[in-house]
C-alpha positions as a printed NumPy array, in Angstrom:
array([[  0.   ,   0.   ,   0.   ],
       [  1.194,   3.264,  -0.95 ],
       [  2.014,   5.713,   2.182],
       [ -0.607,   8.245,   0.949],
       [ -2.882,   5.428,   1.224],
       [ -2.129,   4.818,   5.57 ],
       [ -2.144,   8.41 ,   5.369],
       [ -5.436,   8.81 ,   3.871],
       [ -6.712,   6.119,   6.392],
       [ -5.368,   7.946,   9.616],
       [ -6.774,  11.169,   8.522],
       [ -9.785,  10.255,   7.219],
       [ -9.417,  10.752,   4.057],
       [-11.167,   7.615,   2.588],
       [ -8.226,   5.177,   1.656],
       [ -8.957,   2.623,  -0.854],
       [ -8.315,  -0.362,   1.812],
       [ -8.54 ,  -0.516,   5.477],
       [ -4.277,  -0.78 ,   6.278],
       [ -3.301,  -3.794,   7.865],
       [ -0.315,  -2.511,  10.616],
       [  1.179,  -5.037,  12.964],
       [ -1.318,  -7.864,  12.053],
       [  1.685, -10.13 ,  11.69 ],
       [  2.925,  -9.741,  15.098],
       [  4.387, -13.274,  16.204],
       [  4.433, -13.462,  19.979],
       [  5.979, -15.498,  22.758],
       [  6.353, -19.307,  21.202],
       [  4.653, -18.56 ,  17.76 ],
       [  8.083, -19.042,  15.8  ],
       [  8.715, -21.874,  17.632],
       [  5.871, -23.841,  17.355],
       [  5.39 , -22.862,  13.341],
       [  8.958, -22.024,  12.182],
       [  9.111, -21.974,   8.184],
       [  5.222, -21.956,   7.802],
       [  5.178, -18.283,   9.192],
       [  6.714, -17.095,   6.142],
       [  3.399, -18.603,   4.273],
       [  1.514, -15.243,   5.615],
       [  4.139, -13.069,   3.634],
       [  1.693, -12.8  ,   1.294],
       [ -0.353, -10.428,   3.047],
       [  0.705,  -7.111,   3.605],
       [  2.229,  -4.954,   6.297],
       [  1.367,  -1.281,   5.219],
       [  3.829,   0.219,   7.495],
       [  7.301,  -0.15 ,   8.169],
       [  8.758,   0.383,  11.801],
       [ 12.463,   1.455,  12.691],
       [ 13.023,   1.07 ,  16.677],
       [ 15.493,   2.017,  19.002],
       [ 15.701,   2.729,  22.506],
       [ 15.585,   6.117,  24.165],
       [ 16.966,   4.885,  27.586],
       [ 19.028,   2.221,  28.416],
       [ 19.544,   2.621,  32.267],
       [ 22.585,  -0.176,  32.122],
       [ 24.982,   1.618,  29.453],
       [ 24.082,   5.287,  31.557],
       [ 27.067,   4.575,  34.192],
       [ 25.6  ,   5.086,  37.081],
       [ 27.179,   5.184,  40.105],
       [ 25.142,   2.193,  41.93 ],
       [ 24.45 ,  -1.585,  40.949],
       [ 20.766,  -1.869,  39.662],
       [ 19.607,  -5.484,  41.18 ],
       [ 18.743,  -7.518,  38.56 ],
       [ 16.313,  -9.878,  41.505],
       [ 12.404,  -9.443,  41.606],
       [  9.341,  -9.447,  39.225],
       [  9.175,  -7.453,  36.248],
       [  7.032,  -4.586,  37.711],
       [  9.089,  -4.544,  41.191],
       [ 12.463,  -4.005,  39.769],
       [ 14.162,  -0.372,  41.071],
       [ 16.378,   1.304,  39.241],
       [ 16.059,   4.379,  41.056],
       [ 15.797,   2.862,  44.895],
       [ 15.769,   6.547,  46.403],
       [ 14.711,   9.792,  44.951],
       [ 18.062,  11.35 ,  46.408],
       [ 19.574,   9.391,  43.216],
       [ 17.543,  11.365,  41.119],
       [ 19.581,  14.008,  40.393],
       [ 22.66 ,  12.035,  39.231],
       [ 19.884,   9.983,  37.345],
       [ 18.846,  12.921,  35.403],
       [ 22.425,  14.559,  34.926],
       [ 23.491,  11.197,  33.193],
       [ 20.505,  10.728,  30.703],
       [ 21.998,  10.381,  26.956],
       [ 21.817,  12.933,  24.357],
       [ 20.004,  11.817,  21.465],
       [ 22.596,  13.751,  19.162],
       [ 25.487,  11.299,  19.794],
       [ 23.002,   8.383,  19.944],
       [ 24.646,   5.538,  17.117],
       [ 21.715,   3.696,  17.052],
       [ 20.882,   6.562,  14.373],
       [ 23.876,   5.21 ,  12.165],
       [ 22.446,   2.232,  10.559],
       [ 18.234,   3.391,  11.304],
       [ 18.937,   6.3  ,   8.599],
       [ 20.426,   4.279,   5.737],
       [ 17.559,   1.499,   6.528],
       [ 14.522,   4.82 ,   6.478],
       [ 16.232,   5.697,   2.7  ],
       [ 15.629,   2.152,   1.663],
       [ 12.224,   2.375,   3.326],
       [ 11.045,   5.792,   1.747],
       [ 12.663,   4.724,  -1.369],
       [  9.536,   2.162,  -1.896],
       [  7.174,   4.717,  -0.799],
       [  6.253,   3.348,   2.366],
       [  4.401,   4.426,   5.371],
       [  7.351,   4.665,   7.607],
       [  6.989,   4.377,  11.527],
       [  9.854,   5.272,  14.847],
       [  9.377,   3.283,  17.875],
       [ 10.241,   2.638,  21.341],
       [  8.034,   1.379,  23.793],
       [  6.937,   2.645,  27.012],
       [  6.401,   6.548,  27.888],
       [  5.029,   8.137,  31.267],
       [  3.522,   5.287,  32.99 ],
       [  5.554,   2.491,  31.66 ],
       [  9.041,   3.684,  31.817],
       [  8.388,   5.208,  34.985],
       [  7.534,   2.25 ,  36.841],
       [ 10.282,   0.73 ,  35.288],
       [ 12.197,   3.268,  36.706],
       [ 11.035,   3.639,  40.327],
       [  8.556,  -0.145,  40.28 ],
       [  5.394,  -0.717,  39.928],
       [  4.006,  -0.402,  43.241],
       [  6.537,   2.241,  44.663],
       [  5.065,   4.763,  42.256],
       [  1.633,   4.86 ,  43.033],
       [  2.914,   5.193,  46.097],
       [  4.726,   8.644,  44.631],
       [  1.768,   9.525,  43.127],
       [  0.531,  10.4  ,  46.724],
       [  3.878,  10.713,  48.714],
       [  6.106,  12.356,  46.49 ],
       [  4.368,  14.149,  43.534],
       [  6.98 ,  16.612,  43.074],
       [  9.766,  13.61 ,  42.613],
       [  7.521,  12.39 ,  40.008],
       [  7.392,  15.615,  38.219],
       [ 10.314,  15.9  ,  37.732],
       [ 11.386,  12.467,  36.228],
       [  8.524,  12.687,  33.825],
       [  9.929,  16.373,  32.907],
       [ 13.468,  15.126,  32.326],
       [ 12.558,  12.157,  30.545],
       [  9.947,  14.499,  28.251],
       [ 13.163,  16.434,  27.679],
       [ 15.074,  13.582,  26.209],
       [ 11.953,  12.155,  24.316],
       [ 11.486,  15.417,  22.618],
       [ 15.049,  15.358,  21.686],
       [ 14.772,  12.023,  20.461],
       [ 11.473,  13.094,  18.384],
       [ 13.828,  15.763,  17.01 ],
       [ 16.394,  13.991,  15.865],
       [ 14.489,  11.235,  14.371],
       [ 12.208,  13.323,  12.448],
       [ 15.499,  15.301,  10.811],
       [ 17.568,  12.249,  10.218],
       [ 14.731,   9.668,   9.17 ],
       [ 11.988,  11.768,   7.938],
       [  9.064,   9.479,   9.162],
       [  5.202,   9.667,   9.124],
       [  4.527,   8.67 ,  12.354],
       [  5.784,   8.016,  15.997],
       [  4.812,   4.634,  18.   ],
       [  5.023,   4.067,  21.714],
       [  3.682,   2.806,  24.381],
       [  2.01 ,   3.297,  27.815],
       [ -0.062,   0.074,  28.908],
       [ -2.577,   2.395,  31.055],
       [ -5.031,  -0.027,  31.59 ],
       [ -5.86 ,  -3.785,  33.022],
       [ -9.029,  -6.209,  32.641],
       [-11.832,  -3.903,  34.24 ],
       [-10.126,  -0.195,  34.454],
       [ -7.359,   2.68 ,  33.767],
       [ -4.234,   1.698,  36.164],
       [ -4.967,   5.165,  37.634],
       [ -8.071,   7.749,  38.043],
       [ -8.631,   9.975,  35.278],
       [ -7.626,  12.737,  37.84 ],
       [ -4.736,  10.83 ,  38.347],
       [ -3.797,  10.8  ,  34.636],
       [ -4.673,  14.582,  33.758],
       [ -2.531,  15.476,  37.011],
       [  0.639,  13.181,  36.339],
       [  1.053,  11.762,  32.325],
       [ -1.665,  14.697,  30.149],
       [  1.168,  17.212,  30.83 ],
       [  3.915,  15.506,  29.211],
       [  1.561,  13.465,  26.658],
       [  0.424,  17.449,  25.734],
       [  4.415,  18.143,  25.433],
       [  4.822,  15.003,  23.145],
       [  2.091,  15.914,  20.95 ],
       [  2.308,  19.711,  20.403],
       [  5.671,  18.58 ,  18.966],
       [  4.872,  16.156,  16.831],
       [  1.932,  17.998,  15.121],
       [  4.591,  21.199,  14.563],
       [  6.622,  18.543,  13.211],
       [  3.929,  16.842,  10.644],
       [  3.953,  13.741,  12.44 ],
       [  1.346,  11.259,  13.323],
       [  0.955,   9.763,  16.883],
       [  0.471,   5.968,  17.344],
       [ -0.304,   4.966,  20.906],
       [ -0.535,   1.551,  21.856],
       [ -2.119,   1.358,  25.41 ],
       [ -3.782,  -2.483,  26.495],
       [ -6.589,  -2.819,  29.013],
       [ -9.23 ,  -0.352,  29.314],
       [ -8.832,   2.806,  28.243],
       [-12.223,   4.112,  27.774],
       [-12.469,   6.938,  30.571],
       [ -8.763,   8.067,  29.608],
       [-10.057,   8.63 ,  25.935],
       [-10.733,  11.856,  25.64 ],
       [ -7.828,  13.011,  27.563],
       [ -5.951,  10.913,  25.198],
       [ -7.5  ,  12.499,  22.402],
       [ -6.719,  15.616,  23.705],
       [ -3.454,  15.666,  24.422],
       [ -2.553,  14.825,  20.558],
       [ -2.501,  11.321,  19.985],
       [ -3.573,  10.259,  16.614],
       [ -3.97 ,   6.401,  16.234],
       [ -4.787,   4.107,  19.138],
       [ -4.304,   0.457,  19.537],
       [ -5.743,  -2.329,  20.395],
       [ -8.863,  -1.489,  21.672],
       [ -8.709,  -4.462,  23.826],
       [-11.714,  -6.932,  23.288],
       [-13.728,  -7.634,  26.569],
       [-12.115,  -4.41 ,  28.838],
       [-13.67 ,  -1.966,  26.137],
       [-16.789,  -1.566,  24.437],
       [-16.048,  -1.567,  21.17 ],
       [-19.607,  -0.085,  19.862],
       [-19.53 ,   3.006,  22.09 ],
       [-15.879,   3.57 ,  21.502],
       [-16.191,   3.586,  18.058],
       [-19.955,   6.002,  18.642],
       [-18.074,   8.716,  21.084],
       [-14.507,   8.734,  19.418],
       [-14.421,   7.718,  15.991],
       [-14.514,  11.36 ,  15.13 ],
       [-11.399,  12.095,  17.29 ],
       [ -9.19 ,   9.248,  16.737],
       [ -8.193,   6.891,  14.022],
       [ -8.345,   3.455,  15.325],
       [ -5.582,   1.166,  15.182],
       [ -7.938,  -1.992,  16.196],
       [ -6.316,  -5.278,  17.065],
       [ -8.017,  -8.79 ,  16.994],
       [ -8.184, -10.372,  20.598],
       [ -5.327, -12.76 ,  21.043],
       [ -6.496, -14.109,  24.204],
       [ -9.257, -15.866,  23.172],
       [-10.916, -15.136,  19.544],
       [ -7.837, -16.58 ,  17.891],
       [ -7.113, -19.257,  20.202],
       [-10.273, -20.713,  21.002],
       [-12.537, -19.642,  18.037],
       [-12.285, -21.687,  14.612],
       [-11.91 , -20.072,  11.472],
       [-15.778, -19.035,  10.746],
       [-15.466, -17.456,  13.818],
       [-12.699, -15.795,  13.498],
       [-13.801, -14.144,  10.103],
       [-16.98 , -13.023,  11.924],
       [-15.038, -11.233,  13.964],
       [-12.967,  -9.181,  11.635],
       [-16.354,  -8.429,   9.737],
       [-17.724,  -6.757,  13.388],
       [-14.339,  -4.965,  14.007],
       [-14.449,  -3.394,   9.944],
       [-18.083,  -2.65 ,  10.424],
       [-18.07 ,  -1.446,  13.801],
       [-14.772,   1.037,  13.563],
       [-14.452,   2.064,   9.854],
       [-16.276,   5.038,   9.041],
       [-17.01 ,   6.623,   5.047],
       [-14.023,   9.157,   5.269],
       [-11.948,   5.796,   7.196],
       [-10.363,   6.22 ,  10.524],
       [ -9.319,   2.724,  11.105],
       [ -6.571,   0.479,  10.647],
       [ -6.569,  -3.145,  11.887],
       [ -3.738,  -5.151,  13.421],
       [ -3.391,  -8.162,  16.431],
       [ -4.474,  -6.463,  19.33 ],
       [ -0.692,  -7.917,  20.948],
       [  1.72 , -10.467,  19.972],
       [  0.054, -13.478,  18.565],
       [  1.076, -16.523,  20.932],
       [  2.336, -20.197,  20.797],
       [ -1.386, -22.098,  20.627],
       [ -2.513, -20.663,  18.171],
       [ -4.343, -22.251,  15.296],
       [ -2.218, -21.527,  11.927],
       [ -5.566, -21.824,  10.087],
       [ -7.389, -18.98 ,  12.603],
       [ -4.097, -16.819,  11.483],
       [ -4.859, -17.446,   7.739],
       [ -8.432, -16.277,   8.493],
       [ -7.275, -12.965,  10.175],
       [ -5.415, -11.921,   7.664],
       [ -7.545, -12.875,   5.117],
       [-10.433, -11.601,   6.053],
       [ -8.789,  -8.587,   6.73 ],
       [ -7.612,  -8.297,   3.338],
       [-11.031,  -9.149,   1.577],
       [-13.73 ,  -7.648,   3.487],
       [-11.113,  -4.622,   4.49 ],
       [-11.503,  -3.642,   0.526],
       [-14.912,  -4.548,  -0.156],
       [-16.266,  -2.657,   3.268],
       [-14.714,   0.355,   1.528],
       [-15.893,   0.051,  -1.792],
       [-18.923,  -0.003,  -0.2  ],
       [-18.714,   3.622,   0.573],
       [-18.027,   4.602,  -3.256]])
């Protein structure tokens, strides 16, 4: 698909297809289980091409203390005690002598060169990277006990995102900008709405402002529900949001209050239509999501809603991606 084409569909412009993003995305044990076979799906597309790097890599900063390595994922510490802040901040890298940028900008030619919709990544923002930063369950805790500490990580880490944006957009020349932020579970946000316009909006507002000066779209993937953060979301700049996770959100009234705000990036559920449905099932699916989401001027993309696992029928893969293929073009000749 031509890039004017994903641009069309993000802007709702009525694209000639609904853009298929990330709908090959081969989670934990898929490679495994399938090897070779996987490369079957190649005939389907992927209408945008990512380049990723890493904004922050707390174990190449040379810090002055051992980060422990021991614990869960989300009660790991980098930064133990606030008073280690300040050498935390004084030691973040500068995204002008990054060399990840080295071999990204000869591989964005190559991209651009085939007119392709062409995407920069990292993952994980305000929420994520923070309790990466500080754990999980220590920065709620901040939220209440040490607001002021939290500020001021989120402001120096908005700092070097911004300088990452810059640099990125001058030396790749992208369309868009993905990320991250996970801000929801099963049943809720991870944090009140108050909670979110007091501690993430801010910086979210910082992110975007820049990137619409800069021309660039703004991909946010978020799991979990989202729905009462939406409009703040909207808001604050972001264009495209993914996955619209099946059975936290409401797909219907999602698509009813914001399809006129936000281009939806809408993933198939992983956890249980494509492991547990067969592939009639599956198609039905894809034919609510297209109907439900996609709109005469477009505003949707589809994709997997996350990384599709080890279990998972090869034949309800086929019917993903084929029905989002098929009925993706006919549901928009349909609004000729």
């Amino acid at each position: 698909m031509p890039r004017e084409q994903v641009i069309k569909a993000v802007q709702r412009r009525r694209p000639s297809r609904i853009p298929l993003i990330r709908a090959q995305w081969w989670g934990e044990g898929l490679t495994e289980q399938y090897g070779d076979r996987l490369a079957e799906f190649a005939r389907y597309p992927e209408d945008v091409s990512f380049l990723w790097l890493d904004p922050l890599d707390v174990e190449v900063m040379g810090l002055s203390w051992e980060i422990s390595a021991d614990g869960a994922l989300d009660s790991k510490c980098v930064i133990d005690d606030w008073a280690k802040l300040d050498e935390f901040i004084d030691k973040l890298p500068d995204p002008e002598s990054d060399p990840q940028f080295a071999a990204l900008i000869a591989q964005a030619q190559a991209i651009r060169a085939q007119d392709r919709y062409l995407v920069f990544a990292w993952w994980r923002l305000f929420f994520e990277r923070p309790w990466g930063l500080r754990g999980m369950e220590n920065l709620f805790g901040d939220y209440y006990d040490s607001p002021e500490n939290v500020h001021r990580l989120h402001e120096a880490l908005c700092d070097l995102y911004c300088g990452y944006i810059k640099r990125a957009v001058r030396d790749l020349r992208p369309d868009g900008f993905w990320t991250s932020d996970d801000l929801g579970h099963q049943t809720q946000p991870m944090m009140s709405p108050e909670q979110f316009r007091q501690f993430i909006k801010p910086y979210y507002e910082r992110i975007g402002g820049l990137l619409a000066e800069l021309g660039i779209h703004w991909w946010l993937h978020s799991c979990g529900n989202n729905t009462p953060l939406l409009a703040d979301i909207a808001d604050a700049g972001v264009n495209v949001f993914h996955p619209v996770q099946k059975h936290t959100m409401n797909e219907l009234e999602v698509a009813r209050d914001y399809g006129d705000r936000l281009c939806f990036l809408v993933g198939i559920d992983v956890q249980h239509t494509l492991q547990e449905k067969d592939p009639t099932g599956v198609r039905e699916e894809v034919r609510f999501l297209i109907d439900t989401f996609d709109r005469p001027d477009g505003g949707m993309c589809i994709a997997a809603g996350n990384g599709i696992v080890a279990g998972t029928p090869f034949d309800n893969i086929e019917a993903f991606l084929d029905e989002a293929v098929h009925y993706g073009t006919q549901h928009r000749g349909g609004f000729d």
